[in-house]
N, C-alpha and C positions, 0 to 999 in steps of 0.2 A: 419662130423660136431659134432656128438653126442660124439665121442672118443676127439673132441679136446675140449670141454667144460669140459669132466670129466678132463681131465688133466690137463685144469687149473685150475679147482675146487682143487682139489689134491697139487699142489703147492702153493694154497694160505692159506689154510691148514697147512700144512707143517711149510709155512711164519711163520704164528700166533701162530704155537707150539711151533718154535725156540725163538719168541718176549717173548710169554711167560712164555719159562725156561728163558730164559736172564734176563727178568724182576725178575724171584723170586729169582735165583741167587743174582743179585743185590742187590733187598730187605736183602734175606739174609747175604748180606757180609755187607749193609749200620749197619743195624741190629745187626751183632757181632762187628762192629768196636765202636758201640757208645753205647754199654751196662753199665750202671750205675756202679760204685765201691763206697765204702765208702772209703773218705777221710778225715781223722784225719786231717791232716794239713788247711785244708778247715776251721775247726769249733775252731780250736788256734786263725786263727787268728781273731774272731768273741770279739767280747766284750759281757764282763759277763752281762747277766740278771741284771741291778738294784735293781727291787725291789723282785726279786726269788730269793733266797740262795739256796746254794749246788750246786755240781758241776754238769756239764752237761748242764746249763740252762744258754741262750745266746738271746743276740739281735741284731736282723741281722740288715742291714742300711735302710733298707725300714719298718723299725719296726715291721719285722714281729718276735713273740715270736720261740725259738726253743731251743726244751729238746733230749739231747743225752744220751738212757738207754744202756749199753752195760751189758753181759753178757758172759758165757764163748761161748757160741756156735753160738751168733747174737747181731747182735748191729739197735736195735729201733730209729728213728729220728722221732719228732714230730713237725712239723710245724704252729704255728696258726698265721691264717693270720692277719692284721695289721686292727684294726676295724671289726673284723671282725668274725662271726659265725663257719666259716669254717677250720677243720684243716684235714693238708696232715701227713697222717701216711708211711714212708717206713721200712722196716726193710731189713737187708746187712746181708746173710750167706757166712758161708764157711770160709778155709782160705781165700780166695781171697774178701771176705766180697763182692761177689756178688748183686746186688738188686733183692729181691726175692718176696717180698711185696710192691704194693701200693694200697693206696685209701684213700679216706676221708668220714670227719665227719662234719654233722653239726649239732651243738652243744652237746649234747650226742648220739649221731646215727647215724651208717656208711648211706650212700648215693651214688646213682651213682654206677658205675660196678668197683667192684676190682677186680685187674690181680694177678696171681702169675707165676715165671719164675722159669726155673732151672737155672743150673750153666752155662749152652750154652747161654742164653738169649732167652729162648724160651718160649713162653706161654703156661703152661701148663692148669691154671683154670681160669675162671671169671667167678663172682657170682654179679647178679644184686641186689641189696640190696632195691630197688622201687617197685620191681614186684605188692607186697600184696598191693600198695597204688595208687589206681587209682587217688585218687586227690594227687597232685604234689607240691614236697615242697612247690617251688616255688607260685602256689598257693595259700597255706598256708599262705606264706608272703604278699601277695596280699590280703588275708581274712583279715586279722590282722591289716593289715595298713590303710583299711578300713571302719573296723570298731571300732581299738582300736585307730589309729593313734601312731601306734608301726611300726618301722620298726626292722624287726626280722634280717634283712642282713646287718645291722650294731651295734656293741656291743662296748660302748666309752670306751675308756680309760682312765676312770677317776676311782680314788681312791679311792673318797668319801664316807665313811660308810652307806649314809646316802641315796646314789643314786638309785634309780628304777634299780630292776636286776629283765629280763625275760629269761627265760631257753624254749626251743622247745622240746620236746621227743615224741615218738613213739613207740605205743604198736599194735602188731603183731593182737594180740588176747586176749581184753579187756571187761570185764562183765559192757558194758554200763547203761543196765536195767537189770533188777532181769532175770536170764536164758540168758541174749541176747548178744551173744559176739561178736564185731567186730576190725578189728583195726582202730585203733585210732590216732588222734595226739594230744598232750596236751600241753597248751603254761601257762606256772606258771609266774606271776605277783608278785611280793614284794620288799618291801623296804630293805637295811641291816638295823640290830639291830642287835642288844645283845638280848642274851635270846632265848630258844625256844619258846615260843608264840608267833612266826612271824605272824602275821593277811598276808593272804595269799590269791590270786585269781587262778582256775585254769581253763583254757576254754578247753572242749571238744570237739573235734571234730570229725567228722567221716572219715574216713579215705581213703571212696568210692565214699560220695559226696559230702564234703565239705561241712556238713550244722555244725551249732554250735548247738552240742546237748544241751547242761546247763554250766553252771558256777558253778563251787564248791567250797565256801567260805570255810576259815580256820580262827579260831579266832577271827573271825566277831563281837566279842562284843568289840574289838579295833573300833570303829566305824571312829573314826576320821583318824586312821592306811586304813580302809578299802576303808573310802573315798576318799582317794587320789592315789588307785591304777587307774589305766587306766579304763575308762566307754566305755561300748559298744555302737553306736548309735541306735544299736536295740535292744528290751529288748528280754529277753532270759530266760529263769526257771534257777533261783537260789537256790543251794541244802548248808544247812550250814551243816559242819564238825567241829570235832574237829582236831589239830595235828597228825598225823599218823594213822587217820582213814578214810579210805577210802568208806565213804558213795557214794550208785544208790539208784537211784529211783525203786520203784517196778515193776512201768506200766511206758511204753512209753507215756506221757501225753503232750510232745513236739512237735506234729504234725510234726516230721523230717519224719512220713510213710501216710503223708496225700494224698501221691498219691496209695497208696495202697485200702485208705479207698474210696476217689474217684471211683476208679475201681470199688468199691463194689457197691456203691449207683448207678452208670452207668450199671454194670449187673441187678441190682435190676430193675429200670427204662426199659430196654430195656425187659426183661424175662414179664414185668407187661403189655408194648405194644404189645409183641407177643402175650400173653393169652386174651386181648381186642380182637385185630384184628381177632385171633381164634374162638372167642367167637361170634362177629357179622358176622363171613362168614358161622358157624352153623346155624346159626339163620335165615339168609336169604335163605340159602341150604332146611332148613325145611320147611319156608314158601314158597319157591318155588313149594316144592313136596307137600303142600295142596294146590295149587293153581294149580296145575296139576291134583290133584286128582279131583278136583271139578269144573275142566270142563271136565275131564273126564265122569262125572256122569252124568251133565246136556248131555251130546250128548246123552248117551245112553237113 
């Protein structure tokens, strides 16, 4: 009984290691038959970009923007999507102008896991580009929309000189306070003009907990320019700058580590009821052992 169990143990075994070369087999042939090439004839026959001059620059039918950079040794496509924050970057090597790159951007910052492949179609890297930012674009856009009533995941296509343009970016490792660096996300507010004295908003964020460290005006004596950017429903430390200067505050005075000072005042609290408690269990200990002693004395 015990020999016929191992041996069907053994052939189902067997089964499942045959399913599973077949399966990766498979995979692998699915895999090399449907490997990306770049096709020239593909982006002819694309209609030119309107309002982008030079060549390379086309609008596909779904309106999404797309720029063709070739060079001697790879040819770049950049895709941005139609309203939208997000663009897909591929690049095509080799003669065979294989696909060797992809991944995306939202707004100026890669996002998500890019792949790279050799000329087999195989993967060889992927690089998470989210790791450092425990709060999540998306997130983000949910912060934003809440309390600026911006949505960051769509970007109009309008022309207009004159229209509210916000930009999303992301810093790794940002000197939020005087010494205190973290990453960050920062969403920039303005109107187009002319001129550099753009009166300018830009909100800070943290990048681990999604709290709004401050806002850092730019230009701010445009009062009327500044009034009209997006208002937060919650108020929040406002730091004024000038153009191309990148003012912190010296001390965290934003209660964004209120739960740290919390913990302090709770250690302080609990350390001050242990030493009470210590204190009256001394005290009762000694008045026991006079009150021991002193009938001990009265027997004798």
């Amino acid at each position: 009984m015990k020999t016929l169990i191992i041996t069907i143990a053994l052939v189902l075994v067997s089964i499942s290691c045959k399913s599973q070369i077949k399966d990766t087999l498979i995979n692998n042939n699915i895999k090399k038959d449907t490997m990306e090439y770049f096709d020239t004839e593909k982006y002819k026959r694309l209609q030119p970009h309107p309002r982008r001059s030079g060549q390379g620059n086309y609008l596909d039918v779904n309106g999404d923007q797309i720029q063709v950079m070739s060079s001697n040794d790879h040819v770049t496509v950049k895709r941005e999507k139609f309203n939208s924050p997000i663009t897909e970057r591929k690049v095509f090597k080799g003669k065979t102008k294989y696909l060797a790159f992809i991944g995306y951007e939202f707004y100026t910052f890669c996002v998500g896991v890019s792949k790279e492949f050799n000329a087999n179609g195989e993967l060889i890297k992927e690089t998470n580009h989210d790791l450092p930012y425990k709060f999540s674009v998306e997130s983000v856009c949910e912060l934003i929309k809440e309390e600026y009533d911006i949505d960051l995941m769509k970007v109009p296509d309008d022309p207009d000189k004159n229209r509210l343009v916000y930009i999303c970016s992301r810093i790794e490792k940002e000197e939020v306070y005087e010494n205190d660096f973290r990453p960050i996300y920062e969403v920039l507010f303005f109107h187009r003009r002319r001129g550099d004295d753009i009166p300018s908003k830009r909100v800070i964020i943290d990048g681990t907990t999604g709290k709004i460290l401050y806002e850092r005006l730019y230009n701010s004596e445009f009062k009327e320019a500044i009034n009209r950017l997006p208002k937060a429903k919650t108020a929040h430390k406002t730091i004024n700058a000038k153009q191309n200067q990148n003012t912190i505050p010296l001390v965290n005075n934003n209660n964004d580590n209120n739960d740290g000072g919390n913990n302090n005042l709770l250690l302080v609290i609990v350390l001050a009821a242990f030493l009470l408690i210590m204190g009256a269990l001394i005290y009762f200990e000694n008045k026991r052992n006079v009150t021991f002693n002193q009938v001990g004395y009265d027997i004798n």
